[in-house]
C-alpha positions in Angstrom: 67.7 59.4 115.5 71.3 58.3 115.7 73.8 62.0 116.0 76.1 61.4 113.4 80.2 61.0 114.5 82.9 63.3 113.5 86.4 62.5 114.7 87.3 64.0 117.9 83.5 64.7 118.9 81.5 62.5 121.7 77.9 62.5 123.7 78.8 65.7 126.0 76.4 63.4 128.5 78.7 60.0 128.8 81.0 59.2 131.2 84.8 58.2 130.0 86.3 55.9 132.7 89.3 55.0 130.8 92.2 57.0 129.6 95.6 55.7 128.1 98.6 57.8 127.4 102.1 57.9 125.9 104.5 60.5 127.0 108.3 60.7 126.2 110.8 63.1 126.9 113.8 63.7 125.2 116.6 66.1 124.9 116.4 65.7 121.3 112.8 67.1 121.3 114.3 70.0 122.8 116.6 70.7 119.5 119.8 71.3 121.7 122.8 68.9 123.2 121.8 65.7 122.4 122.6 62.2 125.1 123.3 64.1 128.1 122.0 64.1 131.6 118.3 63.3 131.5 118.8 62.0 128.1 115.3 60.1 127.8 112.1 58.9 129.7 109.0 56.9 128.5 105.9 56.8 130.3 102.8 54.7 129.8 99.9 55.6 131.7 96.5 55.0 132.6 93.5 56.7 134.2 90.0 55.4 135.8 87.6 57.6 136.5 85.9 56.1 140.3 83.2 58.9 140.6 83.1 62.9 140.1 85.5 63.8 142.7 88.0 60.7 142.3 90.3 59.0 139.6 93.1 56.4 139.8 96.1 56.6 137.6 98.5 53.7 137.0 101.8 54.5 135.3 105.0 52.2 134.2 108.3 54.4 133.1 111.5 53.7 132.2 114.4 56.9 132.6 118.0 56.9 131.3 120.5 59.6 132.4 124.0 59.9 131.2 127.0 62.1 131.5 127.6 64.8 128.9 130.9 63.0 128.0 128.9 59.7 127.3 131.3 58.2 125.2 134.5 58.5 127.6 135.2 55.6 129.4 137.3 57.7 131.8 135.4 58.5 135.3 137.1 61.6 136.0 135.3 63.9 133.0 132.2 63.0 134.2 129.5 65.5 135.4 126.6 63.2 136.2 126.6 58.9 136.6 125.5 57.0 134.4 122.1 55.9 135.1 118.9 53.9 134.5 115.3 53.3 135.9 112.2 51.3 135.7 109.3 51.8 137.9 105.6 51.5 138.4 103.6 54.3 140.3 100.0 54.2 140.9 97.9 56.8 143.1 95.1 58.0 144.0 93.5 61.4 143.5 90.5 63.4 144.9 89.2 66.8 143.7 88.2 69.8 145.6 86.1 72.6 145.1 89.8 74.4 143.7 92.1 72.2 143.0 92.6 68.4 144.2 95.0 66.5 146.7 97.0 63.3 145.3 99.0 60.8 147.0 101.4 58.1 144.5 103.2 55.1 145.2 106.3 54.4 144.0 108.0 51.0 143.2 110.8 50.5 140.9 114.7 49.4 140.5 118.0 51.4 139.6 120.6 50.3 138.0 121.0 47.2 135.4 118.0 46.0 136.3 116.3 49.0 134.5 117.9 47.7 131.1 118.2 51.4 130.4 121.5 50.5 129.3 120.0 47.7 126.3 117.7 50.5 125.4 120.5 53.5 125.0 122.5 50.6 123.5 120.4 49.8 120.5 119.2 53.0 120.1 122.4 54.3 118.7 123.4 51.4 117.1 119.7 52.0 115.1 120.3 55.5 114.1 124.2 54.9 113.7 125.0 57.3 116.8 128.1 57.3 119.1 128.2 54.6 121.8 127.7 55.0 125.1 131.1 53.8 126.8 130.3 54.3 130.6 127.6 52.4 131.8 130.1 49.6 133.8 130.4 52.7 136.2 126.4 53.2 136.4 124.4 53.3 140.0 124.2 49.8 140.9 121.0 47.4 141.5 118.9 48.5 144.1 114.9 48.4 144.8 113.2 51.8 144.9 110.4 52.8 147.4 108.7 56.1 147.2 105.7 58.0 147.9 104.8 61.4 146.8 102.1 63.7 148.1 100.9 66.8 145.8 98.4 69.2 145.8 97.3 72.1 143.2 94.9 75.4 143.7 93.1 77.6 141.2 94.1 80.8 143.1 92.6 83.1 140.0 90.5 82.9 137.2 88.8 85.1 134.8 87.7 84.4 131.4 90.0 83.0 129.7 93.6 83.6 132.1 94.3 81.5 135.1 97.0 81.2 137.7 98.2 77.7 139.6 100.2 76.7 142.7 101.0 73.0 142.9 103.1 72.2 146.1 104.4 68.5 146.6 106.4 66.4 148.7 108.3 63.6 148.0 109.5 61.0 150.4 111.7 58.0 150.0 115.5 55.8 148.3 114.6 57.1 144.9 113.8 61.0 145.2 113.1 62.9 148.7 112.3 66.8 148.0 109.8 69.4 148.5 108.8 71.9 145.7 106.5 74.0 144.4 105.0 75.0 140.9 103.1 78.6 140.2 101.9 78.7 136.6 99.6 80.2 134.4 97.1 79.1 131.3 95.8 81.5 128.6 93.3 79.8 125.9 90.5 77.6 126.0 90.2 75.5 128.9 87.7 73.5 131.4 87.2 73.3 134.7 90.1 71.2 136.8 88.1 67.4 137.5 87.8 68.0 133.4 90.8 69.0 132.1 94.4 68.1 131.3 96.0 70.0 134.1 94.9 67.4 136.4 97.1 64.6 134.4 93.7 63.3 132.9 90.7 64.1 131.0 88.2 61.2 131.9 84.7 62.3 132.9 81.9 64.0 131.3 82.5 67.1 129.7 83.4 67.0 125.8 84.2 70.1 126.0 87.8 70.9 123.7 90.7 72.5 125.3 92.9 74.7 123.4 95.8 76.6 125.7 99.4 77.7 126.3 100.1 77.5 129.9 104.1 78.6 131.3 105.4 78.5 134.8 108.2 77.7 137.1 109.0 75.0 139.4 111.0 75.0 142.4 113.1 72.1 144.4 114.5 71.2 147.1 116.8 68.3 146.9 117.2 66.3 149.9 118.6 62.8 148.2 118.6 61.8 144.4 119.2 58.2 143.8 120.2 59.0 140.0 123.0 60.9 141.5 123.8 59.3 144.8 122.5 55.4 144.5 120.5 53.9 147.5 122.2 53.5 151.1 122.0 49.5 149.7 124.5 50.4 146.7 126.4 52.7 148.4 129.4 50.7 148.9 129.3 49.1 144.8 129.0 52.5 143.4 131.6 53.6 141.4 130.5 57.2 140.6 128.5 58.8 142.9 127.4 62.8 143.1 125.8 65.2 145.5 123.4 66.9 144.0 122.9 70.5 143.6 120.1 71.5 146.7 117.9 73.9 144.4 117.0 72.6 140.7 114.3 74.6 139.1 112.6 74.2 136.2 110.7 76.5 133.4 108.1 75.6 130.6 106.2 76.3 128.5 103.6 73.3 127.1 100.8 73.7 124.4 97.8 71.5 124.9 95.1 70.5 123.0 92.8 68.7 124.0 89.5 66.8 122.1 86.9 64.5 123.7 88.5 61.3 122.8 92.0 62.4 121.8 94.5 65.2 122.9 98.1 66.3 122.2 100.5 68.4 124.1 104.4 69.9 123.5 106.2 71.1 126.8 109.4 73.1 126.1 111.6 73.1 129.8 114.9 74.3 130.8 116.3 72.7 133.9 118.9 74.0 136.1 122.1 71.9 136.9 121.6 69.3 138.9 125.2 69.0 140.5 128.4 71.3 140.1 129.9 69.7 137.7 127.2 69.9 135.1 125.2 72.6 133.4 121.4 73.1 132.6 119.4 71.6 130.0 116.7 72.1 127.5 114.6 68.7 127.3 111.1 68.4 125.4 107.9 66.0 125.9 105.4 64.8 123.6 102.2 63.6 125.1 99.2 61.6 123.5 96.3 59.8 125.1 93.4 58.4 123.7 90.2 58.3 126.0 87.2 56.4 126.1 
């Protein structure tokens, strides 16, 4: 006898190997200032599940950052550069008995390369916004290398309350920092190698998911190409920044999560990210579709 299919529902027993997602970020999500700073990122992402302990994720992402004053052409008022990026990152990740371990490569391009600037561009000509009258001063072209390294630990857990630390590491011309994130989840949710926490939910539990988690995270800035450009553009920048050395972050995010299709709403306030400038609410939306 064929089990008859409801919408969201799968064969607890089979084995997803592929997941695709769609996440964007926005300040405009956030329902505050909108076009300013980290004004917009889209990510497209994919997951393969290689065996219980192991996935691979694949993910292309385009970024555009801009001054709060984005349609001045004059230099002087601004509190951030201009600018735009475009990468690929793919990585590797392996779970333990408490967490997992994670290593990601990084390869992308700053600058006009990105076309962030044809995407901001038509944008507001779209939806009949302001232009954007700066990006002639934006962080020039330059190739970006990166690698980061991150872990996470389930330090506590009873019923349905957890608690998280995720430190990382990250090394390279596009971001170099170390940080760490202590956070908590309240609801309905599965164990790590199964669950959205991990940045996928390939495997075989169908399990639903249904939580609020919050937290903090904590950086140390060593170099930020969106602020400073690469050594390679150093001498073509016109607008350069150094960055503020601590930028912390706090969320909230609401997940849920079915078998073959999952949702989730973060709500973060960042701190500034250089002197001049002040913090920021952004939101993300997240989908993914698994299979």
């Amino acid at each position: 006898m064929v089990a008859p299919f409801s919408f969201g529902q799968t064969d607890t027993g089979a084995i997803r190997k592929h997941q695709f997602y769609l996440r964007v970020d926005n300040d405009a999500l956030a329902f505050s200032h909108f076009d300013r700073y980290y004004t917009n990122g889209a990510f497209f992402g994919y997951s393969h599940y290689l065996s219980k302990k192991s996935r691979l994720h694949v993910t292309i992402s385009q970024q555009i950052y801009t001054p709060e004053r984005y349609t001045s052409n004059d230099i002087s008022v601004y509190d951030r550069p201009y600018a735009g990026v475009l990468y690929g990152e793919a990585g590797y990740q392996h779970f333990l008995s408490r967490g997992w371990l994670s290593g990601n490569l990084l390869l992308g391009r700053i600058g006009p390369g990105s076309k962030a600037e044809d995407v901001q561009v038509w944008y507001h000509t779209l939806f009949g916004f302001p232009q954007p009258r700066g990006w002639q001063y934006q962080i020039q072209n330059s190739a970006l290398v990166n690698v980061k390294l991150e872990g996470a630990v389930n330090v506590f857990r009873e019923g349905s309350v957890d608690f998280w630390l995720q430190p990382r590491v990250a090394l390279g011309n596009y971001d170099r920092s170390l940080g760490i994130t202590p956070s908590f989840r309240i609801g309905k949710f599965n164990r790590a190698s199964e669950s959205f926490i991990a940045g996928s939910r390939v495997g075989v539990s169908g399990k639903r998911e249904l939580y609020f988690q919050g937290g903090a995270s904590f950086k140390r800035v060593y170099w930020n190409a969106t602020l400073q450009g690469t050594k390679r553009t150093y001498a073509l920048d016109l607008a350069t920044m150094d960055p503020v050395k601590h930028v912390n972050e706090f969320f909230g995010q609401l997940v849920l999560a079915y078998p073959k299709v999952g949702f989730s709403y973060r709500f973060f306030y960042r701190t500034q990210e250089t002197s001049l400038a002040e913090g920021q609410f952004l939101g993300s939306l997240y989908f993914y579709y698994t299979f």
